[in-house]
N, C-alpha and C positions, 0 to 999 in steps of 0.2 A: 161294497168295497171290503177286502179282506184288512183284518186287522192289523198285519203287518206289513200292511202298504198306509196307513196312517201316518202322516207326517210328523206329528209331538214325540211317535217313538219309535219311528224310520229314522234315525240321525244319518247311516247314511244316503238315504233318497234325498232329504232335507237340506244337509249340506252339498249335494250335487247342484239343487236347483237353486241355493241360497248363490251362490256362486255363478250361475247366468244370469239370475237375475236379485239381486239383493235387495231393493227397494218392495217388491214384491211380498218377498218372505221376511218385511220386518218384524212383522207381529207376531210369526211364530220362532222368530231368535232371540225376541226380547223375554219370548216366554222360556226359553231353554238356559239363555239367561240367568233368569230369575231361581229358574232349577239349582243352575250351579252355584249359585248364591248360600241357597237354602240348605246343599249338598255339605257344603261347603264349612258352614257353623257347625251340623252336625259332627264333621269331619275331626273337629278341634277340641270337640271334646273329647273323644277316646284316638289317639292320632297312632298307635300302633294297631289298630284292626285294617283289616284290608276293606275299601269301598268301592266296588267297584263302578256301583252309580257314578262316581266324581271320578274315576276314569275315563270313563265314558266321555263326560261333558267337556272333560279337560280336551281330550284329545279331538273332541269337536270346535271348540272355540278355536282351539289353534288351526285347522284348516280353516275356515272362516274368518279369521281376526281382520287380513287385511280389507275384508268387506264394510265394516263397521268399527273404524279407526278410534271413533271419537269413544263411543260406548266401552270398547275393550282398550282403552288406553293404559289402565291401572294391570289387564290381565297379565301380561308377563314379569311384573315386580312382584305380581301376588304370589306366581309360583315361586319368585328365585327365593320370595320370603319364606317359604313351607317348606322348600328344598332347607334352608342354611337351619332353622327353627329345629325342623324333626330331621334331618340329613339319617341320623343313629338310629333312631326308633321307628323311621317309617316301615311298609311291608316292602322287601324286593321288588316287587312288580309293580308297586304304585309307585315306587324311586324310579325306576325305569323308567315308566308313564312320564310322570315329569319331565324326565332329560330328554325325553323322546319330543313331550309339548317344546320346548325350551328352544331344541334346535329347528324344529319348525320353524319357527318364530323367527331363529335367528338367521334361516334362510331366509327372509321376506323381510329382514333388515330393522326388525319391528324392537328389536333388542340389544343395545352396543355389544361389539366383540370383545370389549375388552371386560365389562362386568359378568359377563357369561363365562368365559374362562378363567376368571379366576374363582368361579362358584364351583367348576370344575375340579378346578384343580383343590378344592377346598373337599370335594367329592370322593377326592381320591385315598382322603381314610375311612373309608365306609369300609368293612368286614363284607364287601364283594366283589368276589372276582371277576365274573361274568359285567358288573357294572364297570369296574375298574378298568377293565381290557375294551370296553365301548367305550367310557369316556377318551381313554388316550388313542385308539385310532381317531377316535373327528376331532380331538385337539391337535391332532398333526397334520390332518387332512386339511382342518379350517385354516390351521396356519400356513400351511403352503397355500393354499389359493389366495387368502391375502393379500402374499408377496410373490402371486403367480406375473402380476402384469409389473410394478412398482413396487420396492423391498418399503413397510411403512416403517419409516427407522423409528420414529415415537414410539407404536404400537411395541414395536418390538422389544425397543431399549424396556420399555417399562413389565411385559411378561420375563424377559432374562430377570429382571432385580427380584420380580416375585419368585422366581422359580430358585434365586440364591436365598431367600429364604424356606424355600422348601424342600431344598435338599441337608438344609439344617434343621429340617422337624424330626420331634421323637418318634414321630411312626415310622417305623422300616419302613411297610408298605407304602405309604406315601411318598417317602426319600428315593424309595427303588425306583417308582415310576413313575416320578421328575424327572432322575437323569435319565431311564429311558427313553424319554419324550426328548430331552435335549437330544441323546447320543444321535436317536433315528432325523433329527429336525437338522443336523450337522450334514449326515450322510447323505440326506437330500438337497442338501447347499441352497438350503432355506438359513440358518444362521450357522452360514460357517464365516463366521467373526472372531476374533482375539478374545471378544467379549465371551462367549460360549467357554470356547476351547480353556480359560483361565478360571470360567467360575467350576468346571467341573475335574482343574488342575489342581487348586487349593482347597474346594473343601470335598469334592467326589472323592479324590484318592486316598484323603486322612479321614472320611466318613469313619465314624464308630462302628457302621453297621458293615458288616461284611459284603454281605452283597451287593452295597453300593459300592463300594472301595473295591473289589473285583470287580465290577460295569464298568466301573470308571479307568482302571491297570488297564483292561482289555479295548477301550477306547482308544488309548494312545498305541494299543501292542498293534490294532487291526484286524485281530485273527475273528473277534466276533464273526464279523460278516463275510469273511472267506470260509469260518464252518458252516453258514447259511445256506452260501452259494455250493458247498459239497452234498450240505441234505438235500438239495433241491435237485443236482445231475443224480445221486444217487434214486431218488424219487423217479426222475425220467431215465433210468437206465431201460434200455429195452436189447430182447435178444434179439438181434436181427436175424441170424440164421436160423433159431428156431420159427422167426414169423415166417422165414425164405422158403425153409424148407417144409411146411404147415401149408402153405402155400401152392408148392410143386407139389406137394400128395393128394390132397383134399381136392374136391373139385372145385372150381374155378367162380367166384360168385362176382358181383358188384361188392359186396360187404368186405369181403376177403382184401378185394383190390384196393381197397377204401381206408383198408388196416396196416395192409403192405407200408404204402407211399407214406401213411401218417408216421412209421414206424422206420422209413428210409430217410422221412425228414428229422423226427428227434435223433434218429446218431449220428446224420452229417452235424449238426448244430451241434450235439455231443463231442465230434472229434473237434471241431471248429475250436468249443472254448477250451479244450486239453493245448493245442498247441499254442494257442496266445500265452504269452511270458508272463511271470507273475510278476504284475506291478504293486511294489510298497510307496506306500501314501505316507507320509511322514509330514504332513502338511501341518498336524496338530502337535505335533511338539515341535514345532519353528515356531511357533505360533505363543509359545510361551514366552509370558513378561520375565521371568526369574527364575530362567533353570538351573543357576547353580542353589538357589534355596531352597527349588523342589528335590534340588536331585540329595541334598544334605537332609532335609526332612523326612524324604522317603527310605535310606538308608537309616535313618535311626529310628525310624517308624519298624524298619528288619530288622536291627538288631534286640528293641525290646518287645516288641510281639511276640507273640507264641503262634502264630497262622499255620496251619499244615503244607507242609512239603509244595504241594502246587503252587499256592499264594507268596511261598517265597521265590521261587522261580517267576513270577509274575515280575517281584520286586526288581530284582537282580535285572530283568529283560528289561524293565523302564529306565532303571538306571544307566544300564551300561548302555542305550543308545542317549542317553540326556548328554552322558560325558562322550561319545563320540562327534553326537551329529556339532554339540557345540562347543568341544575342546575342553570340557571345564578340568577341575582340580580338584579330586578326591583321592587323597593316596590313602586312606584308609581303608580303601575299597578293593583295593589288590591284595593285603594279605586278609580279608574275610574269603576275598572269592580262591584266594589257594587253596582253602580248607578241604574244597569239597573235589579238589583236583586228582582225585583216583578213578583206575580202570574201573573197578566195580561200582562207583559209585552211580546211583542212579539216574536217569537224563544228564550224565555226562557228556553228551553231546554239545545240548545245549548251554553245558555250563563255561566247555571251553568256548563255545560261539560266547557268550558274553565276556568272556575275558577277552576275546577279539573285538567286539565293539568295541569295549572300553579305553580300547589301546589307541593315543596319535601322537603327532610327533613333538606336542608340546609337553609330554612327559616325562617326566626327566629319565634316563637310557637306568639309575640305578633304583628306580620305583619299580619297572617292568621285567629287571633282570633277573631278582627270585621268583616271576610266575614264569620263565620259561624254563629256569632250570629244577623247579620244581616238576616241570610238565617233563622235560625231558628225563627228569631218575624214576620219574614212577610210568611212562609211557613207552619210552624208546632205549627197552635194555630188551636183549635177545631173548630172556625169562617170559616177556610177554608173546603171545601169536603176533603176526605177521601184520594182523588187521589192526590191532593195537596201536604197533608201533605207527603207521601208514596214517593212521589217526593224530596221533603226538606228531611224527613230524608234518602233514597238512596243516595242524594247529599253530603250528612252532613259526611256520610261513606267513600265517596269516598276519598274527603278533608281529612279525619282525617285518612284514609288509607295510606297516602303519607306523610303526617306530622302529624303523633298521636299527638306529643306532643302539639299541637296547643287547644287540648278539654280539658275543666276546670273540675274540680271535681262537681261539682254543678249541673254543666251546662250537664254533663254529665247524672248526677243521676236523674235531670227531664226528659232528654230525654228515659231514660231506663224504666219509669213510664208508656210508652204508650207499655210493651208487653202486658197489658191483655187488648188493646184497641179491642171494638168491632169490627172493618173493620180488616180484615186478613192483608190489604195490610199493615195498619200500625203499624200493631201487628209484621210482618214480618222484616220489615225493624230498630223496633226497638230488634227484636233480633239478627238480624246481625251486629248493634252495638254492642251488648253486645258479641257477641262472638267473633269479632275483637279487643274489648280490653283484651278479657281474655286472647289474647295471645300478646298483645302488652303491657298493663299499669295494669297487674289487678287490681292494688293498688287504682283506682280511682273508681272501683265500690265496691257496697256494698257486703258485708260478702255472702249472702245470694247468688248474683248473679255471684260470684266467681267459681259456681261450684264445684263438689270436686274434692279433691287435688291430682293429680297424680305428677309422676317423672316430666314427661315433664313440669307440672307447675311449681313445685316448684324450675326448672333450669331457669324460666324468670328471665330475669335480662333486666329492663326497663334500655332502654338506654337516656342518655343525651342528650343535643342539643351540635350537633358536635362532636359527637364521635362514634367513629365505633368500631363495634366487629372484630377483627382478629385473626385468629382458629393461635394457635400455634403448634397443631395435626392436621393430618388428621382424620376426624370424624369416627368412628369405631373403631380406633386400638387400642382403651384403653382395647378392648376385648384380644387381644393378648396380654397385658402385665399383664394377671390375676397371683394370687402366683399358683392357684392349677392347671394354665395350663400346660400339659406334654411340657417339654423340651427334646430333642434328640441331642445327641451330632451327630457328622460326624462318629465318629467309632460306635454307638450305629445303627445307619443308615444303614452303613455298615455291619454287625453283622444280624441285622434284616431283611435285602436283602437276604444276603445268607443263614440265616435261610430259608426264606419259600423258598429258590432256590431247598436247600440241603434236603426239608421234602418231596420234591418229591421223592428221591433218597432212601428212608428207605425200606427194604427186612427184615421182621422178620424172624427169626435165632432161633430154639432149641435149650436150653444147659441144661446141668445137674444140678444138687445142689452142685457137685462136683466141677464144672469150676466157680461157682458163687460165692463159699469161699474161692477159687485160686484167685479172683479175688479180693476180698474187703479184701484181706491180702496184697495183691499189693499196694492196694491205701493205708492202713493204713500204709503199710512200707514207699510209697511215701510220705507221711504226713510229716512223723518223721523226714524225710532227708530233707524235706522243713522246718522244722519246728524251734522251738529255745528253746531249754528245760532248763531252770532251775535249779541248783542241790545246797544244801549247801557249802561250803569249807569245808576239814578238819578241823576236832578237835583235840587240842592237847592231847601229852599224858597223862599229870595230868585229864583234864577234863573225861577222859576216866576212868582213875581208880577210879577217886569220882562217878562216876553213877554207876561201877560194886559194892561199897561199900554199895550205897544206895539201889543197888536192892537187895543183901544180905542180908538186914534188912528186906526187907518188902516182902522174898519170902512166908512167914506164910499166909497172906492175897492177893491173885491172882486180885482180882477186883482192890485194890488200889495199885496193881503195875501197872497194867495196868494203870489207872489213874493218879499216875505218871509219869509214861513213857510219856504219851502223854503231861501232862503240859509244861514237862522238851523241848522235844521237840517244843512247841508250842511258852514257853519262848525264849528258845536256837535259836537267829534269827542271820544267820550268814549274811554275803555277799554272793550275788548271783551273778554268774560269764557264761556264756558260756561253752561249755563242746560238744564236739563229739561222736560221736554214738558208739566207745568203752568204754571212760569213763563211758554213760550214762549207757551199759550192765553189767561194774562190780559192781557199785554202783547195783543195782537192784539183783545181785548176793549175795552181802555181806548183804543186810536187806532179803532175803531168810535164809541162815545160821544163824543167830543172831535168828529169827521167831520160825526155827526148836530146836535149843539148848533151849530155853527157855520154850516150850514143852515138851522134855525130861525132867526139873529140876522138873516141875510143880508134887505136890502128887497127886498119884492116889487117 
């Protein structure tokens, strides 16, 4: 048998078979064991030389351990005790060995999560890089798997409190790469809690060390990870025409084709992510307990700093979205940021963007009214190009977008003077004022540039400083309360249902003329019987003989009996009472008879 197929120093043959069968290979683990034991003392008295023997053994026991539970039960306290003991003095590569045994280990459960990581993180001021940048990728990988199935809010409550103490340790290095373990543990919406977002609000941003306090500015601004996402398209940028046309010349292989398709799929996925919209996450500064205290600390943190030129534009950018997104009240903050409100001044871009965040409508109209006409005497006077001015008045818009009431009548009505300016650009931006106050103030431009008057105008109602519109209706429903709109009761509803149920059901039917005046005799009769008729009362019997006297006299003349007949009756108003369908047929019996008799007397 060749000597390195010997098992006592084959470790890995040893550990393959210890591992199918471990009862088998007890006696020569107890003996490798016993090595590492012996390795192990030695190790402790000179603990900055490199050993590679206890290398060895370490990184053996640890694939093996969970064979032999009872025996290695003390092994992974041994190492976290050598790691925390010599963490400083050990060699590079036998610290690595360890972290390496450690998480073995703590894949196969053999060692809590929570004592491991914070040896870790106690790791993380060792004077190496290459270890530093390992430990914090599997501190963020362990923790995402964690809280890959169930978020463990114990586990977690308790690494946030340790890591607020470690972003308040005197090592840079350490404090750097805390928060970046929190920032990246955020982005992966493993701890995106209030808790996170606030412990790297209050002490990340006021860190002494710089580079935590920029990690931290750049947290809340976002841009970290969208410069990420640019190195990485930049990274896969590929020519396509050159591989097209590499392609059409060369001769035609399987490789070629293989290079093509890989090289037509990265720039559709390339154009893909250019046209998706830039979405801003602003999730972590909603997220703060006390943004008017960060945004007052953070501002006096700018004024007595000395930070270079970028780091205060950091400042300024956290600020002015703290005062936008939650209204707060810093008016000390408008005349610092006029300062820097010149053409030439540098990232003047962004500096009027922050004076536009910072601006809403709970600011009082004369906090905001020296940054616009500061922007307007140094931006939009004909001295400057075209581009300038086009700039000052977009910016002018933006401000007075958020707080109208901040632009004077004056100040306004010279600005509107530049639509018929020669340069489009500035011709443009002055009519996007004007059309922004049409529907905000129109009362401050002139007659002329009002537009004409529709509904929708004439319902502006400029509102005041501090007060808000609140709909008492829901908008639309004044349509449903018109007079001439149909109303339908429940039985009309009803009614109307079974109509069109019952118009299915109609069968035309023949009838005579005969069945048809049988029929509307019927309804006339039901009429009567529904109905409430009317009739005089009796007359007594003197008034009876005085009318047969007076018709005696005047039977000579037929017209003017008739004509009294009817006055008499028309005077003659008795009580009118109720009456049933016999009374009503004698009555109509007795004025037949009286009709007929009166006919007989009449001369031929």
């Amino acid at each position: 048998m060749r000597h390195n197929n010997q098992l006592p120093d084959n470790l890995p043959q040893l550990q393959n078979l210890i591992k199918r069968d471990p009862e088998s290979y007890r006696e020569e683990f107890l003996q490798q064991h016993q090595h590492f034991l012996s390795v192990l003392d030695i190790f402790r008295l000179e603990p900055d030389k490199e050993n590679k023997s206890l290398c060895e053994s370490i990184m053996f026991l640890a694939q093996i351990a969970q064979c032999y539970l009872e025996d290695l039960k003390t092994f992974p306290q041994t190492l976290v005790d050598l790691l925390k003991t010599h963490s400083t003095t050990l060699d590079p590569e036998m610290r690595n060995t360890f972290c390496r045994a450690l998480i073995l280990l703590r894949n196969k459960n053999l060692i809590s999560p929570l004592d491991l990581l914070e040896l870790f993180f106690q790791l993380l001021r060792c004077p190496d890089k290459a270890l530093r940048t390992f430990l914090e990728n599997h501190i963020i990988t362990d923790i995402k798997n964690m809280n890959a199935k169930q978020k463990d809010m114990k586990l977690n409550s308790t690494l946030q409190s340790f890591m607020y103490t470690m972003l308040r340790d005197s090592n840079p290095k350490a404090a750097k790469m805390s928060v970046d373990i929190m920032i990246e543990l955020y982005r992966k919406q493993v701890w995106n809690d209030a808790k996170t977002v606030n412990v790297i609000a209050n002490v990340g941003c006021f860190s002494k060390v710089t580079k935590v306090m920029v990690a931290s500015l750049k947290f809340f601004l976002g841009t970290d990870q969208q410069n990420e996402s640019d190195d990485d398209d930049s990274d896969r940028e590929v020519d396509l025409k050159g591989v097209m046309m590499a392609t059409r010349v060369n001769k035609k292989t399987k490789k070629r084709k293989k290079q093509l398709e890989a090289a037509k799929k990265l720039y559709t996925q390339a154009q893909k992510k250019k046209s998706k919209p830039v979405a801003f996450n602003f999730s972590a500064i909603h997220l703060i307990h006390n943004p008017q205290g960060m945004a007052e600390n953070l501002f006096k943190q700018l004024q007595d700093g000395n930070e270079r030129f970028e780091v205060k534009l950091m400042h300024l950018d956290v600020i002015s979205r703290l005062i936008g997104i939650h209204e707060l009240f810093l008016f000390s903050f408008y005349p610092y940021i006029t300062r820097f409100i010149q053409p030439h001044q540098r990232q003047v871009t962004r500096i009027l963007q922050f004076a536009a965040q910072a601006s809403h409508e709970l600011v009082p109209p004369e906090i905001i009214e020296p940054v616009i006409k500061t922007l307007v005497n140094n931006f939009v006077t004909e001295r400057n190009s075209s581009d300038v001015m086009a700039i000052g008045l977009n910016a002018v818009r933006e401000i007075c977008l958020r707080c109208p009431l901040a632009m004077t009548e004056d100040l306004l009505r010279d600005l509107v003077m530049y639509k018929n300016y020669k340069e489009k650009s500035v011709m443009m931006a002055s009519k996007s004022l004007i059309m922004l106050y049409r529907e905000q103030i129109p009362t401050l431009l002139a007659k002329k540039d009002r537009g004409r008057p529709t509904e929708a105008s004439v319902e502006i109602k400029p509102k005041r400083y501090g007060e808000v519109l609140a709909n008492e209706y829901i908008p639309g429903t004044e349509a449903l309360l018109r007079e001439d709109a149909p109303e339908l009761d429940e039985d009309e509803d009803e009614s109307l249902a079974s109509g069109a149920s019952d118009d299915s059901d109609w069968v035309d039917v023949d009838s005579s003329e005969d069945e048809c005046d049988a029929l509307l005799r019927e309804e006339k009769s039901q009429a009567k019987k529904k109905g409430i008729t009317m009739i005089k009362s009796s007359k007594s019997k003197q008034q009876e003989q005085h009318e047969n006297e007076q018709s005696d006299q005047t039977e000579d003349d037929n017209e003017d009996d008739e004509v009294t007949d009817d006055d008499e009756e028309d005077e003659d108003e008795g009580e009118w009472e109720e009456c049933s369908e016999e009374e009503e047929l004698e009555e109509e019996e007795e004025t037949e008879v009286k009709q007929k008799g009166k006919a007989k007397d009449k001369p031929k």
